[in-house]
C-alpha positions as CSV (number, residue, x, y, z in Angstrom):
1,X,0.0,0.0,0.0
2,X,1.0,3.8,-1.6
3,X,2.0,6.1,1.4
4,X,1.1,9.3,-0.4
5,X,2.7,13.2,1.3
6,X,0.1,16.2,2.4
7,X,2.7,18.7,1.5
8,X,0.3,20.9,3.8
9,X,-2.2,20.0,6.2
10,X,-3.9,21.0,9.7
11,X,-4.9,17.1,11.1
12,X,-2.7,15.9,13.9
13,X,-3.2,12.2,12.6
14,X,-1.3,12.5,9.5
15,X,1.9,11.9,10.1
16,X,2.9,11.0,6.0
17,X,3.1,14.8,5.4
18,X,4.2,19.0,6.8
19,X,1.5,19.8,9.6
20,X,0.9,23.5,9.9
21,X,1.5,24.9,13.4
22,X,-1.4,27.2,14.8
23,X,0.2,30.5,16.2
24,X,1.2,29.8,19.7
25,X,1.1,26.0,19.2
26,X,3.8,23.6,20.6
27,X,4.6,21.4,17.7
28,X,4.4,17.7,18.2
29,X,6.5,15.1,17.0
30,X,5.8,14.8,13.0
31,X,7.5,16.9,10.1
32,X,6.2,20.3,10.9
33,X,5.8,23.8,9.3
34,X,5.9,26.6,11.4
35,X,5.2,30.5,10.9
36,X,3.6,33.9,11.4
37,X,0.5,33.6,9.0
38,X,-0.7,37.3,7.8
39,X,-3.7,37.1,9.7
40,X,-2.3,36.4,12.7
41,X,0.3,39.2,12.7
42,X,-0.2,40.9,16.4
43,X,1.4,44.8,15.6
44,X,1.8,45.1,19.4
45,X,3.6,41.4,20.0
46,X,5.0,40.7,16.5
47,X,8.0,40.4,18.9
48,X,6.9,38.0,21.5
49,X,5.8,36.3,18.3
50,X,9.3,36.2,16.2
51,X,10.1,34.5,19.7
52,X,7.7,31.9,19.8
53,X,8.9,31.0,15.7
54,X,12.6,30.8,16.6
55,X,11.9,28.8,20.1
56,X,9.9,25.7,18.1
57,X,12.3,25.2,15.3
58,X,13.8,22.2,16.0
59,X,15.1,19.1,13.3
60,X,11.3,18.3,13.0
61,X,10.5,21.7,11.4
62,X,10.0,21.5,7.7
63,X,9.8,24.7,6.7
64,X,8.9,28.3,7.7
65,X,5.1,29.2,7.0
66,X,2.5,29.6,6.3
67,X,3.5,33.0,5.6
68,X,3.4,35.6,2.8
69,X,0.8,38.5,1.7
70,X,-3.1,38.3,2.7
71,X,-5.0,41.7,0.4
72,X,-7.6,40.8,2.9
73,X,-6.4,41.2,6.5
74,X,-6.4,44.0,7.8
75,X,-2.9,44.4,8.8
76,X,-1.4,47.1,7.1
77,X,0.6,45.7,3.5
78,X,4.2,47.3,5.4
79,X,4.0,45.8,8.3
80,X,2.7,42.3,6.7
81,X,5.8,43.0,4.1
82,X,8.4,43.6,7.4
83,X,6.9,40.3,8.6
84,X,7.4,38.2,5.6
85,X,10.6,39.5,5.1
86,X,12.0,38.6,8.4
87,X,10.4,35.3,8.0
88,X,12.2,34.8,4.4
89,X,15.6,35.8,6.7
90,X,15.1,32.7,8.7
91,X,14.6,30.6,6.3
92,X,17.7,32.0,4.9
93,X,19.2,31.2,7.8
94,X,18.3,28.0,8.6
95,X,18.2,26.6,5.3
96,X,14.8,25.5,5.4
97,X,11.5,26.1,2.6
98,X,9.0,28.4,2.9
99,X,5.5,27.8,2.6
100,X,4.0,30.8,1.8
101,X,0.4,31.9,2.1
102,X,-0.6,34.6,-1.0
103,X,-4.3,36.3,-1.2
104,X,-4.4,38.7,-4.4
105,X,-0.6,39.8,-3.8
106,X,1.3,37.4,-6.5
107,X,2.9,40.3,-7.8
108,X,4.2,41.7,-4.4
109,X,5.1,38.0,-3.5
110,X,7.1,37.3,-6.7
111,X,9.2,40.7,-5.7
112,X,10.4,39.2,-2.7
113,X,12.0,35.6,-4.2
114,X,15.3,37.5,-5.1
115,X,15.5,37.8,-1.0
116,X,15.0,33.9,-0.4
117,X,17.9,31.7,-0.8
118,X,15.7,28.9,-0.4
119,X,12.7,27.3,-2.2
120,X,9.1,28.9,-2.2
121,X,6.2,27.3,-2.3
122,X,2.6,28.5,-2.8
123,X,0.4,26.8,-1.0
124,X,-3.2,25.8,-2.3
125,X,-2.9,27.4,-5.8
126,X,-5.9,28.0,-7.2
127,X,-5.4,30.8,-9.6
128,X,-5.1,31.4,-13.4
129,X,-3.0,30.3,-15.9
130,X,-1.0,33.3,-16.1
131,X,0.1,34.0,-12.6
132,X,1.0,30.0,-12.6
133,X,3.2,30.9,-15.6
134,X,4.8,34.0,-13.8
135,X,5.1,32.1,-10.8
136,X,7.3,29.5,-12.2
137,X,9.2,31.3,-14.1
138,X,10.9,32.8,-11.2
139,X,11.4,29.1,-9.4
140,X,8.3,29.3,-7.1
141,X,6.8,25.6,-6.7
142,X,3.4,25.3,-6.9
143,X,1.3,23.1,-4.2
144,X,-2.6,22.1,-5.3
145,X,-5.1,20.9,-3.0
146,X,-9.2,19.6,-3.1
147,X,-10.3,22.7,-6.1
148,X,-8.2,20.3,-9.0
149,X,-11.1,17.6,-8.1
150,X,-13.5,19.6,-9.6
151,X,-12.4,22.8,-10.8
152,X,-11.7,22.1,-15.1
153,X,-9.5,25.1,-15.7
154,X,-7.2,24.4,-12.3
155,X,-7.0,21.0,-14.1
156,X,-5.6,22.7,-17.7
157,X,-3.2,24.9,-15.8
158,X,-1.8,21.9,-13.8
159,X,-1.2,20.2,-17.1
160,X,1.5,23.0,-18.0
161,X,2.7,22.7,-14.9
162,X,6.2,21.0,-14.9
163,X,6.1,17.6,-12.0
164,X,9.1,18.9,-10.9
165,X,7.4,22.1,-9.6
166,X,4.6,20.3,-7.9
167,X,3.3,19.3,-4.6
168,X,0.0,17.8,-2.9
169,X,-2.0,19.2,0.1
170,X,-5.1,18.8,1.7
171,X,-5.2,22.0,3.8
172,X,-8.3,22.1,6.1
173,X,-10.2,20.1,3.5
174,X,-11.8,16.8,4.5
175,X,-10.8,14.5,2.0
176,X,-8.5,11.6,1.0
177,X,-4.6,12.9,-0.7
178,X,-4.8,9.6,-2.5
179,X,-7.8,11.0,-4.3
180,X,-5.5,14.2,-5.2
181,X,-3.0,11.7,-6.0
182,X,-5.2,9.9,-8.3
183,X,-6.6,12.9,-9.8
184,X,-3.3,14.0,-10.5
185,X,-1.7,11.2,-12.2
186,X,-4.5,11.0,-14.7
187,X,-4.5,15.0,-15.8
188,X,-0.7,13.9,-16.2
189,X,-0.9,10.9,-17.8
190,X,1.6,9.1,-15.5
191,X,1.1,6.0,-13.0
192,X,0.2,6.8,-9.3
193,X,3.7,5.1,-8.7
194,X,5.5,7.8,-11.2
195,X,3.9,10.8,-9.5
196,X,4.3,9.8,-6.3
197,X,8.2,8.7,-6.5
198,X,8.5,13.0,-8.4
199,X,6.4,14.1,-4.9
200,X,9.2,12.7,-3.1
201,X,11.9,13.6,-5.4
202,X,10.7,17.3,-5.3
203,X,11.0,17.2,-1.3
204,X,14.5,16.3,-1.2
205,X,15.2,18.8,-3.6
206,X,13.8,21.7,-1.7
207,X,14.9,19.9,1.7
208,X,18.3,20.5,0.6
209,X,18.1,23.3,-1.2
């Protein structure tokens, strides 16, 4: 039986995969991303919070994230940009991936890659052919999730989209990654074995960047 990776997830149970630490959170014992999500950006403890990322990176951590540009929160776009940077300093630092988290800031997001010395990956892409396009052609990776089940132009973007460049999440969806999986291997016209031996592939790649 197929172990298949949830390049990003929020269960405790899955231990086949990077589980996203909540704000605050002790991490457990699996593989483990950890970061300073736009929304949760506190302007009067960004501090305390820095301190709480640095404190839980241990050889379990993954990468740094979810982090990145929200057009949504609140927070003003400097202050999320001074928190994404220092975030994209760490993982400089520590030689680790960053998963980040992009709402309608693609543009703003690709700006910042020259600053990371490590890979970037977009969680839950879900966007249009063009921003894919952009997106990989400055060497972000691009991570799909439950929308390529069902959503027919996500499914002719991810056909352009090379396997190197490619991971597999469930997020906070309730759902099976081997359906992803499955899904996946048919828009690409490769086994389930094939894809899932490039998954793993692509993680060591970015694991050692």
């Amino acid at each position: 039986m197929m172990d298949f990776f949830d390049f990003h997830h929020h269960k405790k149970n899955i231990s086949f995969g990077v589980y996203n630490v909540n704000i605050g959170e002790i991490p457990h014992g699996h593989l483990y991303s950890i970061g300073i999500h736009p929304k949760d950006i506190k302007i009067n403890a960004v501090e305390n919070q820095f301190q709480w990322l640095r404190s839980h990176i241990s050889e379990s951590c993954f990468a740094i994230g979810e982090c990145g540009l929200d057009s949504f929160v609140t927070i003003d776009q400097r202050i999320q940009e001074d928190v994404f940077l220092r975030q994209i300093k760490i993982s400089n630092e520590l030689r680790k991936p960053l998963i980040i988290h992009c709402v309608r800031k693609f543009y703003e997001v690709i700006s910042f890659r020259k600053k990371a010395e490590q890979a970037m990956i977009i969680h839950g892409f879900n966007k249009k052919q063009s921003i894919a396009e952009d997106l990989l052609k400055n060497n972000f990776y691009l991570s799909f999730g439950k929308a390529v089940l069902y959503n027919l132009s996500l499914q002719e973007i991810l056909k352009t989209v090379p396997l190197d460049k490619i991971f597999l999440e469930t997020d906070n969806d309730d759902f099976v990654i081997r359906e992803l999986y499955q899904k996946v291997s048919e828009i690409k016209g490769i086994s389930l074995e094939r894809l899932n031996e490039q998954i793993i592939e692509n993680l060591e790649t970015i694991k050692n960047g």
